[in-house]
C-alpha positions, 0 to 999 in steps of 0.5 A: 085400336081401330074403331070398330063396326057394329053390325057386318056388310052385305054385298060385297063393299069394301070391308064387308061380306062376300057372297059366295056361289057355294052359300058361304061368305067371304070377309078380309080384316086389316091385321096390322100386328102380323109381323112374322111367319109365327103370326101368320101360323097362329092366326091360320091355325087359331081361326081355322080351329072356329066353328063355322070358319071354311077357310083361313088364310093370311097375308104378310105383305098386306096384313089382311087376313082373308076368311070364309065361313058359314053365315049362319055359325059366324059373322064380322063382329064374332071373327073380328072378336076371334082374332083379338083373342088371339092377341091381335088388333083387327079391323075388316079390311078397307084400303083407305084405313089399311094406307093409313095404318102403313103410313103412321106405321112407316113415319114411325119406322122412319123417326126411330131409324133416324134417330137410332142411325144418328146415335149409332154413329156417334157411340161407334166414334166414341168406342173406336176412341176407346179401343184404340186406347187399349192398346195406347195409353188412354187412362182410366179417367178418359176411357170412363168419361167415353164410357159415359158419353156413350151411355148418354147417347144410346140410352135415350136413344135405344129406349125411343127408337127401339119403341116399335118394337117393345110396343110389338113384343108387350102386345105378344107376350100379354096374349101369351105368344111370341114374335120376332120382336119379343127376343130382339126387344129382350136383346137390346135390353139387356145388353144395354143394362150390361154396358151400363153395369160396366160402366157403373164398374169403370170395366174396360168393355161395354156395349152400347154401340151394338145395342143401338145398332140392332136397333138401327138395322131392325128399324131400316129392316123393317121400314124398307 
């Protein structure tokens, strides 16, 4: 959460109203939760709805969302009040906290790559032993053991590295909205609870090296 301003600035400084030539005032709001063309179609569509509200219009690469209304009908803490309504956190814009914001953003992105890229490495090993296996002469005994190797890699390692991501998909599904993490956290989830179902069974086939996987190239994805 960002601390929040009490009352809105005029003139024009960072993070304050903008006076316009045609009477109505301008303000961007730092949205770091906009992650996807759905947030960016939510947003616009929700504020654009606003009494008072000219214009909507939102930015991807910038997270800033750039407003125009009527002074009169609106004004900071009731648009920044909107969008949190909308399930979004929001700030109005300033470039020393937007830099901020990007740089715990990208340490955080960085830490789960690492991790989830070191973890991915080692389950492939194990499961390329266990697959070469199936065709030779692995006993059920050695292949179980592999199976749990695994587990114990990937499981602490989906469930810290994927965090950004669970993090992003709660906030939506507690607003009653979806976005592109909400089905990749839902993917990664359950296909690590199947490969543990099998392993609890001694079945042959589990999946823990594809659910740290989606979470590695998610993370690089998403850092780069």
């Amino acid at each position: 959460m960002f601390p929040q301003p009490s009352a809105e600035k005029q003139g024009g400084g960072q993070g304050g109203a903008r006076h316009l030539e045609s009477g109505d005032h301008e303000m961007d709001f730092l949205v770091p939760g906009m992650h996807c063309a759905g947030c960016i179609r939510k947003l616009e569509q929700g504020l654009s709805k606003l009494e008072g509200v000219e214009a909507a219009r939102a930015n991807l690469t910038t997270r800033r969302v750039r407003l125009r209304y009527r002074p009169g009908l609106q004004d900071a803490d009731l648009l920044r009040q909107s969008i949190e309504a909308l399930g979004f956190d929001a700030a109005p814009f300033d470039a020393r906290l937007a830099g901020e914001e990007d740089e715990a953003r990208a340490r955080g992105l960085l830490r789960a790559m690492a991790v989830s890229g070191f973890a991915a490495a080692n389950v492939m090993l194990l499961s390329v032993s266990v697959w070469a296996g199936l065709v030779s002469d692995m006993d059920t005994e050695t292949r179980a053991l592999f199976h749990w190797l695994s587990a114990l890699i990937a499981l602490p390692a989906v469930a810290y590295a994927g965090m950004p991501f669970y993090r992003s998909a709660a906030a939506a599904l507690r607003h009653g909205r979806m976005n592109m993490d909400v089905p990749i956290s839902l993917g990664v989830i359950l296909a690590s609870a199947a490969s543990l179902a099998q392993t609890l069974r001694g079945a042959e086939h589990v999946y823990f090296d594809a659910s740290i996987s989606l979470v590695f190239f998610f993370a690089d994805r998403s850092y780069s």
